[in-house]
PAROTI-772509 format. One line per 2 residues: for each residue x, y, z of C-alpha. Coordinates in steps of 0.05 Angstrom, whole numbers, plus 5000, padded with zeros to 4 digits. Example, Ala and Ser with C-alpha at 12.3 -4.5 7.8 and 13.67 -1.06 7.14 Angstrom:
REM PAROTI-772509
5246,4910,5156 ~ 5273,4979,5143
//
This chain:
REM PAROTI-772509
5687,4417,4946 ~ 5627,4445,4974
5640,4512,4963 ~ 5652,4508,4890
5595,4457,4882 ~ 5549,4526,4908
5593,4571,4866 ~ 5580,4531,4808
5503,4523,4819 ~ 5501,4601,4827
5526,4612,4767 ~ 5483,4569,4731
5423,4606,4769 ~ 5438,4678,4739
5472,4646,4668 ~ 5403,4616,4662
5366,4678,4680 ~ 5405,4710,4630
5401,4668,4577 ~ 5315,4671,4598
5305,4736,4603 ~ 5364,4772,4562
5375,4723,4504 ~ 5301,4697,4497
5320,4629,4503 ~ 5268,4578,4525
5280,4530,4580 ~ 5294,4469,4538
5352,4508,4497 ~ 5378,4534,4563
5378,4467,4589 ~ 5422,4441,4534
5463,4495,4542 ~ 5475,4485,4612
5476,4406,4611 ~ 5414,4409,4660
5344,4378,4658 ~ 5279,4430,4642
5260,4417,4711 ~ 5331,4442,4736
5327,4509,4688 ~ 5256,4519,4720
5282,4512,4793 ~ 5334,4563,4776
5295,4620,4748 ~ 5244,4608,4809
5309,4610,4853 ~ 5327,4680,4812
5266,4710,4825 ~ 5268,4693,4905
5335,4720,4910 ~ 5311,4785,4881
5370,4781,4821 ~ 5307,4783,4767
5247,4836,4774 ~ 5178,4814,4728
5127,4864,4724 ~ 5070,4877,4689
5062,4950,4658 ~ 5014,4998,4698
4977,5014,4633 ~ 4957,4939,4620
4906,4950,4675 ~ 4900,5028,4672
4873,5019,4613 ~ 4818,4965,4620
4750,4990,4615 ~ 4736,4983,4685
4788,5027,4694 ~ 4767,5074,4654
4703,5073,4673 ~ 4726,5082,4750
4763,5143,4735 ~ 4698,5175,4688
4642,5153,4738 ~ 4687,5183,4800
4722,5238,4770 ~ 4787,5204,4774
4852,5224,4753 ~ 4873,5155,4739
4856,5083,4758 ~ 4882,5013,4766
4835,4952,4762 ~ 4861,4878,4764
4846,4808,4745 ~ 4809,4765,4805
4860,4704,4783 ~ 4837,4635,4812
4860,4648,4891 ~ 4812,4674,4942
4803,4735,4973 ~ 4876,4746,5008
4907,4732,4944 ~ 4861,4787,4905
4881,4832,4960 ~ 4951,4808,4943
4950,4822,4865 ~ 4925,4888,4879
4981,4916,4928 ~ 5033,4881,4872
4997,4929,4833 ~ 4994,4989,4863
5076,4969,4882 ~ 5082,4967,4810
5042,5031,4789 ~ 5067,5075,4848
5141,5095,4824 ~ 5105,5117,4751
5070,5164,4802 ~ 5130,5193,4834
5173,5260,4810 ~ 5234,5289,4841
5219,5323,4904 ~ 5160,5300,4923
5146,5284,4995 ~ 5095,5221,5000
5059,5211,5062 ~ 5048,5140,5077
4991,5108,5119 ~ 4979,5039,5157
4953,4974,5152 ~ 4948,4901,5117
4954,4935,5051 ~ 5001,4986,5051
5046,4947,5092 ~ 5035,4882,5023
5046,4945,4977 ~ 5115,4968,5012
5134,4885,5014 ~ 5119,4876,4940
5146,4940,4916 ~ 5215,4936,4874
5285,4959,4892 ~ 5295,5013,4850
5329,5091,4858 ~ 5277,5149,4862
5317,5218,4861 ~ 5291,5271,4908
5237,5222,4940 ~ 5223,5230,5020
5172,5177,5048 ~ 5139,5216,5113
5095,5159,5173 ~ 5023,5198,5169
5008,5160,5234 ~ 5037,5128,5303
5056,5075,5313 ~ 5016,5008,5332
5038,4935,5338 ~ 5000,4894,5302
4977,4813,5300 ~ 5006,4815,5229
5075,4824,5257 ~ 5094,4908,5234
5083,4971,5261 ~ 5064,5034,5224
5143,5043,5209 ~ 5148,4990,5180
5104,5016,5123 ~ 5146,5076,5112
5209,5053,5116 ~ 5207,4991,5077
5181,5041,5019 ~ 5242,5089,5037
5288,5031,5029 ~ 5257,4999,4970
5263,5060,4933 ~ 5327,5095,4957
5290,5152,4983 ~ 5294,5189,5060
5248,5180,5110 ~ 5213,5215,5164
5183,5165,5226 ~ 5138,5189,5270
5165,5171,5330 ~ 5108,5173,5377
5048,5118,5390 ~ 4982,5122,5347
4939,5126,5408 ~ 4947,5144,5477
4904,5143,5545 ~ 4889,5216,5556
4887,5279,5512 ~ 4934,5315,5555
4990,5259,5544 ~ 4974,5268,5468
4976,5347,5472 ~ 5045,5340,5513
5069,5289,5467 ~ 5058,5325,5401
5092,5398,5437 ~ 5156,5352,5441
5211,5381,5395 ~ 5224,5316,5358
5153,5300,5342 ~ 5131,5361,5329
5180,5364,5274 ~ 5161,5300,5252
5091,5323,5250 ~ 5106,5392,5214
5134,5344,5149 ~ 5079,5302,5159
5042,5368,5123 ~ 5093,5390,5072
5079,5320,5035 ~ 5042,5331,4961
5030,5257,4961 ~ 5000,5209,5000
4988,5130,4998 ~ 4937,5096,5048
4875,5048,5047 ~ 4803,5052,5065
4783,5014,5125 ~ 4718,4983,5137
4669,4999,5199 ~ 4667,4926,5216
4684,4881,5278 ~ 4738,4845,5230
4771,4916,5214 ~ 4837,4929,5223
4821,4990,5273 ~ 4788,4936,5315
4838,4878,5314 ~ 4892,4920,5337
4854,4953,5393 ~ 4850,5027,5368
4777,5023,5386 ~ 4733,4978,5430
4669,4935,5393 ~ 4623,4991,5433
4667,5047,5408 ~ 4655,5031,5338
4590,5023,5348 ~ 4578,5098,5368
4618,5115,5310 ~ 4576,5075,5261
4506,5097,5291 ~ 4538,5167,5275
4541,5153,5207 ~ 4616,5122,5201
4628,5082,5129 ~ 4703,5084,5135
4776,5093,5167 ~ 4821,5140,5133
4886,5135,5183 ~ 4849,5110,5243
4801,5165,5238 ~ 4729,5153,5215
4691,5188,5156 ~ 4623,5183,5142
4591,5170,5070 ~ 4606,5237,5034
4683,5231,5070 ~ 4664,5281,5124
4712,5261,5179 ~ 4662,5245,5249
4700,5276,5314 ~ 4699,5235,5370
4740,5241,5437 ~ 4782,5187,5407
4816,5249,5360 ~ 4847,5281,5422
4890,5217,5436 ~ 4918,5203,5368
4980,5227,5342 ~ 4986,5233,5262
4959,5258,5209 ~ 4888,5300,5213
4834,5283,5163 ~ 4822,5359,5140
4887,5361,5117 ~ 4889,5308,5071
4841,5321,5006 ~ 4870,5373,4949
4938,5341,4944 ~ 4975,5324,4878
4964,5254,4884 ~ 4925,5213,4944
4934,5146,4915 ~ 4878,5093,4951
4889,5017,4950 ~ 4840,4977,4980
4797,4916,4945 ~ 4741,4865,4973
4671,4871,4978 ~ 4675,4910,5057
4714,4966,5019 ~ 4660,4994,4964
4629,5029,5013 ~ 4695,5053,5041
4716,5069,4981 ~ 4662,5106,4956
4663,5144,5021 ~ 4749,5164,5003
4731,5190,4938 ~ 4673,5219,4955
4711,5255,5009 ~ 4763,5284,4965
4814,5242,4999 ~ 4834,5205,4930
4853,5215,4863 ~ 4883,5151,4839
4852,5080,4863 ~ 4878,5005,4858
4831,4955,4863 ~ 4804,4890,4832
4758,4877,4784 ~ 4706,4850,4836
4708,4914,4869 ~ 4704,4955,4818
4645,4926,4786 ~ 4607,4940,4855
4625,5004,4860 ~ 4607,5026,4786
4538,4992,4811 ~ 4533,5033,4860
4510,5118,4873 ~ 4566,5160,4859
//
């Protein structure tokens, strides 16, 4: 009895979400239809959604072509932009709306056989979560970085591979750690067959995703130990406005070398700028100046952000 009680209610879930989104019925016709209350018809498109049988998106171009958009892309010499609406929640949730944005935006973005490289961190990992089960032909998603456990709960794999399964595309992990104790471990490590394979691809990729980190003590480089509160301190009396990768750039992008390079295994700076597409997602009022620094830096060509952000940076030197 149990069973078909479930049985029943399931199909009453995707009937409803049918007769919603297919048939254009509103919740008090599907309600009749079903012999259900409103309330009931609501709980079962919200239960549709959570079980992933329904994907809502907004179109890319509602916020690509905003005028704060627009004017992102004409003040920085963008090829395209991506600016969205604060909404009511606080800062966690703007950060949310914009990785379900740049989720949303980054398939439009893709062609068969590109190769996109894939960076770290609070946002990229909320952009590969919120991004939508689809097929991408010819797609390989390639870890620009080692790995590093994080108080968030994912590693740097995570990142790529929940893109590479999201979008039915391969994958290439680096399978080595983001930082190690002496340079000669990190030379020894990256001379390793395996890794320096996984290295080599990590330079074929056209495309590449990745944030802009602050030069903070609440940064993400900091929380998860990559460098000490005295380390980054050096870096920023250097000049440091922002983390590309775990690597610092100052102001004009210019990556600052530090003995810290030696140890890490991923992706070098230089290599970055001049691809087809370096898509940059970051948003908050710490990132402008990270931001600016990306761009300025040749590191981006497409940015997602919020509308907060955006303002500040069109208020600020290009």
């Amino acid at each position: 009895m149990e069973r078909r009680s479930r049985a029943r209610i399931e199909g009453q879930i995707t009937e409803a979400a049918w007769l919603y989104y297919h048939d254009d019925l509103n919740q008090n016709d599907i309600a009749r239809r079903l012999g259900v209350s409103r309330a009931t018809v609501a709980n079962y498109l919200s239960e549709a959604r959570r079980k992933g049988h329904v994907r809502v998106s907004l179109t890319p171009e509602a916020f690509g072509t905003h005028s704060l958009a627009r004017d992102l892309v004409a003040h920085f010499g963008l090829t395209g932009a991506l600016v969205v609406p604060p909404g009511a929640g606080d800062r966690a949730d703007a950060l949310r709306r914009t990785a379900r944005a740049c989720a949303d935006w980054l398939p439009d973005l893709m062609a068969p056989g590109d190769r996109l490289g894939v960076s770290w961190g609070e946002t990229v990992f909320l952009v590969s979560e919120a991004a939508e089960r689809m097929s991408l032909p010819d797609l390989t998603i390639v870890q620009m970085v080692g790995s590093r456990a994080t108080p968030l709960g994912f590693a740097a794999e995570t990142c790529s591979a929940n893109l590479a399964r999201r979008f039915g595309a391969g994958c290439v992990n680096l399978h080595a750690p983001l930082i190690v104790g002496d340079a000669d471990l990190a030379a020894r490590l990256r001379a390793e067959p395996v890794i320096a394979e996984q290295l080599a691809a990590i330079a074929t990729c056209n495309k590449t995703l990745f944030a802009a980190g602050s030069c903070t003590l609440n940064s993400h480089i900091v929380k998860n130990g990559v460098v000490t509160p005295d380390l980054l301190a050096d870096y920023v009396a250097r000049g440091a406005q922002a983390v590309l990768c775990g690597r610092f750039i100052d102001g004009d992008g210019i990556p600052i070398p530090g003995e810290m390079d030696d140890r890490m295994i991923g992706v070098e700076l230089p290599t970055m700028p001049g691809k087809d597409m370096g898509l940059l997602v970051s948003s908050g009022p710490d990132k402008v100046a990270p931001i600016r620094a990306a761009i300025r830096g040749g590191f981006a060509t497409h940015l997602v952000t919020c509308w907060a952000t955006a303002e500040a940076l069109l208020g600020a030197p290009a």
